[in-house]
C-alpha positions as CSV (number, residue, x, y, z in Angstrom):
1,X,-2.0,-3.6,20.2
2,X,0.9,-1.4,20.5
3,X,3.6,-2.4,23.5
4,X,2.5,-1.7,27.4
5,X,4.5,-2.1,30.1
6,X,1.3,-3.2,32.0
7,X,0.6,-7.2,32.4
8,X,-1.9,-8.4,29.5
9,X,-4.2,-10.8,29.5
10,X,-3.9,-14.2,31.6
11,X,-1.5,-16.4,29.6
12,X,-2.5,-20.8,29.6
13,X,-0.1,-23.0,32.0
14,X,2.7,-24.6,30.0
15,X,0.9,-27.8,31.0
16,X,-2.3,-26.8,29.2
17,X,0.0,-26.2,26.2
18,X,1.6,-29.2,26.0
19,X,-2.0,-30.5,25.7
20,X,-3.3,-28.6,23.1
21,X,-0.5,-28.1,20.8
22,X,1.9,-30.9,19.8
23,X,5.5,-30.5,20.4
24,X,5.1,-27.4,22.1
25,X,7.6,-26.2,24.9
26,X,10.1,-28.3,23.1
27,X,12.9,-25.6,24.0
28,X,12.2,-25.4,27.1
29,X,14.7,-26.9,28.6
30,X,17.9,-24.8,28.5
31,X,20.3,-27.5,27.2
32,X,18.0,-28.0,24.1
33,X,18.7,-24.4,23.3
34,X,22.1,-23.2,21.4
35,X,21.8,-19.6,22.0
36,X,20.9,-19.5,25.8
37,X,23.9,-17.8,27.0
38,X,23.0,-14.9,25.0
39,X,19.6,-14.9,25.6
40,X,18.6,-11.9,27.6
41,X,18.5,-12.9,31.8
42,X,15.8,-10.7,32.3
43,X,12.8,-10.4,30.2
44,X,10.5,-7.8,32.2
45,X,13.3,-5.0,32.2
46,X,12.6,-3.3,29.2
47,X,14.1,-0.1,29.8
48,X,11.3,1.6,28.6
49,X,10.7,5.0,30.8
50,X,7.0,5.1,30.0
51,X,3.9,3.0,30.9
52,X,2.5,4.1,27.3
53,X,4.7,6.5,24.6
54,X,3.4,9.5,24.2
55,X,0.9,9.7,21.2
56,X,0.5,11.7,18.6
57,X,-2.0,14.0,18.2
58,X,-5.0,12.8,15.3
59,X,-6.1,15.6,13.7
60,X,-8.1,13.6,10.6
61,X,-10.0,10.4,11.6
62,X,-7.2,8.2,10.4
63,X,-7.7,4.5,8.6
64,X,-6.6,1.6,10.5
65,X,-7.3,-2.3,10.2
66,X,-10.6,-3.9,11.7
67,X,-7.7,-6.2,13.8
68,X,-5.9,-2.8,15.3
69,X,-7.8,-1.5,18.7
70,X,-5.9,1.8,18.3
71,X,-3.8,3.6,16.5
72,X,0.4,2.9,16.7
73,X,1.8,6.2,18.6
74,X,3.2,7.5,16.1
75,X,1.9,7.2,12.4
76,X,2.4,9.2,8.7
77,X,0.1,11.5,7.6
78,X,1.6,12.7,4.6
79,X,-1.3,12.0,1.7
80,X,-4.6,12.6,3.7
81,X,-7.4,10.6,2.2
82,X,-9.8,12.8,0.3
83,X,-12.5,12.8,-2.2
84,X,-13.6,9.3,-4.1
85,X,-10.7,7.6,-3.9
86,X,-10.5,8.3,0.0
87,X,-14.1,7.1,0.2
88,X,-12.9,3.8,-0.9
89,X,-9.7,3.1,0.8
90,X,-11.9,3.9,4.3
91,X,-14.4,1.3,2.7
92,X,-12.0,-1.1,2.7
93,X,-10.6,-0.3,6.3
94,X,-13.6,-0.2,7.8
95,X,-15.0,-3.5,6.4
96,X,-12.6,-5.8,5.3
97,X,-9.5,-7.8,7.2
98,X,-6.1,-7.2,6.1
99,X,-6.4,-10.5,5.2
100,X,-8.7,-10.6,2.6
101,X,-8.4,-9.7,-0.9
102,X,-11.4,-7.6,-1.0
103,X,-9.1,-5.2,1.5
104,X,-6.1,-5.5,-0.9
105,X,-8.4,-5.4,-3.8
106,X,-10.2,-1.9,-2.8
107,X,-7.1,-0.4,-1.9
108,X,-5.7,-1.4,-5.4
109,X,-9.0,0.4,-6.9
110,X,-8.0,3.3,-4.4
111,X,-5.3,4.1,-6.0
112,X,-6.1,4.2,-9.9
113,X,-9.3,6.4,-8.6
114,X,-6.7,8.8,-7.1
115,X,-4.2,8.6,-10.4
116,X,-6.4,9.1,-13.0
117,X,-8.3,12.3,-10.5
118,X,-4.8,13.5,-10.7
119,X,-4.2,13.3,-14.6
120,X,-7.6,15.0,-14.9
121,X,-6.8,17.8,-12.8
122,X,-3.0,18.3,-14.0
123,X,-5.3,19.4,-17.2
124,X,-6.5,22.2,-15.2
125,X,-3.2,23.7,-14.5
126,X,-0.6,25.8,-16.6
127,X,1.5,22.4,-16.8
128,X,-0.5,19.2,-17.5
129,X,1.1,16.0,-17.3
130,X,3.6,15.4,-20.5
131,X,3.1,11.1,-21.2
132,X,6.0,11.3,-23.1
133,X,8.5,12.9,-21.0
134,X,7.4,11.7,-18.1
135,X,7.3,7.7,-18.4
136,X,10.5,7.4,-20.0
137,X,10.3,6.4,-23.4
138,X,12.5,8.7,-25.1
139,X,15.4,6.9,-23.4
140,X,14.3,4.0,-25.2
141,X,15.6,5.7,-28.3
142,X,18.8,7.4,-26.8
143,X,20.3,4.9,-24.1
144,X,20.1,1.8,-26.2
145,X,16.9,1.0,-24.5
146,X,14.7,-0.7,-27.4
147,X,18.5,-2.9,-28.4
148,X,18.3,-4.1,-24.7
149,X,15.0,-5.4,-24.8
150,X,16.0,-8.0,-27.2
151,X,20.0,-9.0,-26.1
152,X,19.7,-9.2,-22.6
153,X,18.0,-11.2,-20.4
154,X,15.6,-8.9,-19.1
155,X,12.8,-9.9,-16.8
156,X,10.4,-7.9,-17.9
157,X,10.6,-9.2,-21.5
158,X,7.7,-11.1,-21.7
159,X,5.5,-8.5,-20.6
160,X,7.6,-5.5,-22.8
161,X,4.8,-5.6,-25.1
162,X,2.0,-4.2,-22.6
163,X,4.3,-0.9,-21.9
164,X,3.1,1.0,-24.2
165,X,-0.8,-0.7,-24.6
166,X,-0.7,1.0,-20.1
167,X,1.0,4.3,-20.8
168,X,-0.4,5.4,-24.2
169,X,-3.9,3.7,-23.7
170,X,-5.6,6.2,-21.5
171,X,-4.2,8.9,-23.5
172,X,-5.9,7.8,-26.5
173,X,-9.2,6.6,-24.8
174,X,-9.2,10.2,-23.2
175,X,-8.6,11.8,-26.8
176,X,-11.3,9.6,-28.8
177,X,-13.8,10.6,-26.2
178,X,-13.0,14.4,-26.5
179,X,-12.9,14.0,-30.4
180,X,-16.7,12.2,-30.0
181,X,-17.8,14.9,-27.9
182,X,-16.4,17.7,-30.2
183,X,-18.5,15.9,-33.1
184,X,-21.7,15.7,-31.4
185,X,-21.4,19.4,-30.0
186,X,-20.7,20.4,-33.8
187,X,-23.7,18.2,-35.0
188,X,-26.1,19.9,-32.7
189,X,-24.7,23.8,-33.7
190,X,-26.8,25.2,-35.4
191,X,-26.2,26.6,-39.0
């Protein structure tokens, strides 16, 4: 819950604390502490000039943890969810803990929805995406990258291998399947 100046909930006695949880209020005494002369004197002056900042207004019906009651005042709405990939990241808000893996998981899944969506429609433009030019690996060639790979201690080194299996992959996958559909259409032509 975002910061109040208001008085939350009803906190246990020190005593009760001491009683549940071992070694608790061991700091407690001032002469235990190092850094009590700096420590601030008075706790309940915030200087905060609002009960509650002012909030910003939610356009969208925003995602937000199971755990949060509300939203933080302010918050970014730069990349509004949309279509699939939006359908799953609210799936994973509105069901899972940020603690879980599913939540993690989903949000993972999220996000390669929305890439490839995004390859798929860059086809639909004047300037589709350009694998080559875009991932790097012409600098392999002209700033000593592929000599590096094998002098240096890189960290990445053991995984090298896989670079080119992730960028090039879905390129070719997407290419076999238009060359199999291409055949079948000209199988079915008639004459």
């Amino acid at each position: 819950m975002p910061y109040t100046p208001a008085p939350h909930e009803t906190r246990p006695s020190s005593e009760e604390l001491r009683r549940r949880i071992p070694g608790w209020g061991a700091d407690l005494d001032p002469a235990d502490r190092p850094a009590v002369p700096r420590e601030w004197s008075e706790p309940h002056d915030t200087g905060a000039h609002w009960p509650f900042p002012p909030r910003q207004p939610e356009l969208s019906p925003r995602e937000r943890s199971i755990e949060h009651e509300q939203l933080p005042p302010v918050f970014g709405t730069s990349v509004p969810l949309k279509g699939v990939s939006g359908s799953i990241r609210r799936y994973a808000y509105a069901r899972y803990s940020e603690g879980r893996a599913a939540h993690w998981l989903l949000l993972i899944l999220g996000d390669r929805v929305d890439a490839i969506g995004s390859h798929v429609r860059s086809f639909a433009t004047l300037r589709p995406d350009n694998p080559i030019t875009e991932t790097g690996v012409l600098s392999e060639f002209r700033r000593h990258g592929f000599a590096s790979r094998f002098r240096m201690r890189r960290a990445d080194r053991s995984h090298a291998w896989l670079d080119p299996i992730i960028v090039a992959g879905p390129w070719v996958l997407a290419g076999a399947a238009v060359l199999a559909v291409g055949r079948r259409l000209l199988r079915r032509a008639p004459g």
